[in-house]
Each structure stands twice: as structure tokens, then as C-alpha cells.
SENU-983618 format. One record per residue (C-alpha): residue number from 0; residue in three letters; x, y, z. Coordinates in Angstrom, 3 decimals, padded with zeros to 6 digits. Layout:
N
     k     r          X          Y          Z
   NUM   ala          X          Y          Z
...
***
This chain:
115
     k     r          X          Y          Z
     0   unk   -009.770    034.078    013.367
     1   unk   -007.311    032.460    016.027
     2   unk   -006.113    035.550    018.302
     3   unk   -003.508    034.332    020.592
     4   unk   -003.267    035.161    023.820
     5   unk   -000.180    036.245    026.046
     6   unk    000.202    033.787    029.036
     7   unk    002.746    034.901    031.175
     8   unk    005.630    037.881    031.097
     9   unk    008.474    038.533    032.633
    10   unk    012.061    040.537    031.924
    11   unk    013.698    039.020    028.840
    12   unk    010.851    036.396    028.691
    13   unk    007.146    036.367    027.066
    14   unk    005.155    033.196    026.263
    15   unk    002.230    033.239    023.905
    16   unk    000.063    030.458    023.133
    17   unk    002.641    027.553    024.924
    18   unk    005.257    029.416    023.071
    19   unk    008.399    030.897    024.618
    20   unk    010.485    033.839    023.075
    21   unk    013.316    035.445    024.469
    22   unk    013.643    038.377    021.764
    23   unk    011.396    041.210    021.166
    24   unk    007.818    039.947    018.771
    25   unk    005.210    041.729    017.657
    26   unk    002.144    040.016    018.396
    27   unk   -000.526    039.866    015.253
    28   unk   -003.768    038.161    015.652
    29   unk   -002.673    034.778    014.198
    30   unk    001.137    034.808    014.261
    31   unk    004.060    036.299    016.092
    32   unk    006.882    037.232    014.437
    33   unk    010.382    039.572    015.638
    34   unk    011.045    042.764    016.098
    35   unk    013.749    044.446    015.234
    36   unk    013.776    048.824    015.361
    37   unk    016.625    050.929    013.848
    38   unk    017.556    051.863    017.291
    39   unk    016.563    050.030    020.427
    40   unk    015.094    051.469    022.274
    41   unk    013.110    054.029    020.058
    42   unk    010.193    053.599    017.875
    43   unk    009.968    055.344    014.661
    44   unk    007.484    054.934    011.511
    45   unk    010.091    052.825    009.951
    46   unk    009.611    050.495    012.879
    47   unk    005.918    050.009    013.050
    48   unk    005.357    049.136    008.592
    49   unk    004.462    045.153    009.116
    50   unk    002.190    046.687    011.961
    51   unk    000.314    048.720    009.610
    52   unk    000.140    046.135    006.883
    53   unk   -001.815    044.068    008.944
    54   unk   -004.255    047.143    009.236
    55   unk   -004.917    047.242    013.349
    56   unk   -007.453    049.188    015.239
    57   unk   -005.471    049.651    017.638
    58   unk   -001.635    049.531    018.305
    59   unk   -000.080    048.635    021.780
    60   unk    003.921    048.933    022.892
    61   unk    005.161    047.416    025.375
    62   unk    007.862    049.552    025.996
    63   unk    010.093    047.006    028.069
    64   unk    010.188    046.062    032.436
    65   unk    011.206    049.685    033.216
    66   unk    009.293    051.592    030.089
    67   unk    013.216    052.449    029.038
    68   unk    011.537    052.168    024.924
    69   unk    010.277    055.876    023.975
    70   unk    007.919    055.966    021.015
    71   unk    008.663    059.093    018.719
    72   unk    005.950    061.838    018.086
    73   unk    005.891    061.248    014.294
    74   unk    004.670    057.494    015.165
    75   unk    002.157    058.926    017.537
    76   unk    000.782    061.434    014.321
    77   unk    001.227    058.917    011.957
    78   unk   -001.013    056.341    013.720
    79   unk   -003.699    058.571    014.143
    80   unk   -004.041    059.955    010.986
    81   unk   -004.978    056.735    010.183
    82   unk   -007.074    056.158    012.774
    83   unk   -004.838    053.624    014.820
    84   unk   -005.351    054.052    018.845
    85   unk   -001.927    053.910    020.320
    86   unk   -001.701    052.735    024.014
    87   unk    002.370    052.591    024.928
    88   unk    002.781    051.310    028.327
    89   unk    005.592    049.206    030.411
    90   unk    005.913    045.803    028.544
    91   unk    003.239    043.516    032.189
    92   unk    001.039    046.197    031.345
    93   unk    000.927    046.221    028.009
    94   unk    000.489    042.552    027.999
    95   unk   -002.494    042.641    030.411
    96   unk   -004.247    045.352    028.361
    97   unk   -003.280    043.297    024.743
    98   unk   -005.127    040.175    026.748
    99   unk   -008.036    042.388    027.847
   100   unk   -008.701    043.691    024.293
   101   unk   -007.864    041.391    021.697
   102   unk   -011.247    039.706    021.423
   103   unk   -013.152    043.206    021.229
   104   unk   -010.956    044.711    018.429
   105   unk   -008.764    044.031    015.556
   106   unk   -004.930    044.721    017.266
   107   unk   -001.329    044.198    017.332
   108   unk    000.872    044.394    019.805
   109   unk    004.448    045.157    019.167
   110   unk    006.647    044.624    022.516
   111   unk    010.558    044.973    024.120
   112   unk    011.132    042.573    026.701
   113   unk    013.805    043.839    028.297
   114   unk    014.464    047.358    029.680
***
């Protein structure tokens, strides 16, 4: 399985794979696709279903430059009822942690680029 990795980051700007996108993705193991919440700069259950379909291990948010995303309580229960680790962090972070885990477990990482 091709799992693609994040080259560089920076506000309003991520490029994955050669690939530049200027809009929030969510980052599977073989494809990256948009992502678009009900409100933006929240994440709900609603928010996070293609996520789930795709059945991760493990879940990270990059929650934008200055961490301005929040992610809601109910996503935080939902996720590990079903045994999905969460790690939510400022949107560089995130990215470095996506690039230091992706080859050790199954994960998706769902990211704001902006605030």
C-alpha cells in the first residue's frame, strides 16, 4: 500500500507527494481528498464519517497555524469507542507526527491549513 507522505507545510499551503493544495484535505493512505466541516473551525462526528470509513488506527487533526480548530468531546468519545487514537495538534505538528507514524500504523490525517 502507497502511504504518502507530507513534504512541506506552511499557512494556507500543504504539499503531499509533489502535490500542492491550498484548501483543507484529509490525508488517507493512498489518496487525499477535501475537507469540508459544518462549521470551520469545529470538528464534530458528522465531520470525521469518510475518516471512519476508511477504518484508521489512529486519527490526527491538524487543527490549523495557530490551533484556532477545536475538536468537540462527542468526536473525542466517539473515536475511542471504537478504538481510534486521536492526536489533535497545531496543523506543522500534526504533519510531523502524520510523517513519523504512517509507516507503523494504519492512519488518516484530516487537517485545516489556515488558522
Amino acid at each position: 500500500m502507497v502511504k504518502l507522505r507530507i513534504e512541506g507545510y506552511r499557512f494556507g499551503e500543504i504539499i503531499i507527494d509533489g502535490e500542492k493544495y491550498t484548501h483543507d484535505v484529509i490525508i488517507f493512505p493512498e489518496r487525499v481528498t477535501s475537507w469540508w466541516r459544518k462549521t470551520g473551525h469545529a470538528v464534530e462526528v458528522a465531520d470525521i464519517g469518510a475518516v471512519m470509513a476508511a477504518r484508521p488506527e489512529m486519527l490526527i487533526i491538524g487543527t490549523g497555524a495557530y490551533g484556532a480548530v477545536r475538536v468537540s468531546p462527542e468526536v473525542e468519545t466517539f473515536l475511542s469507542s471504537r478504538g481510534v487514537k486521536l492526536i489533535a495538534a497545531p496543523t506543522a505538528e500534526a504533519c510531523d507526527q502524520y510523517n513519523r507514524l504512517r509507516e507503523k500504523h494504519r492512519l488518516v490525517a484530516a487537517v485545516h491549513l489556515t488558522c
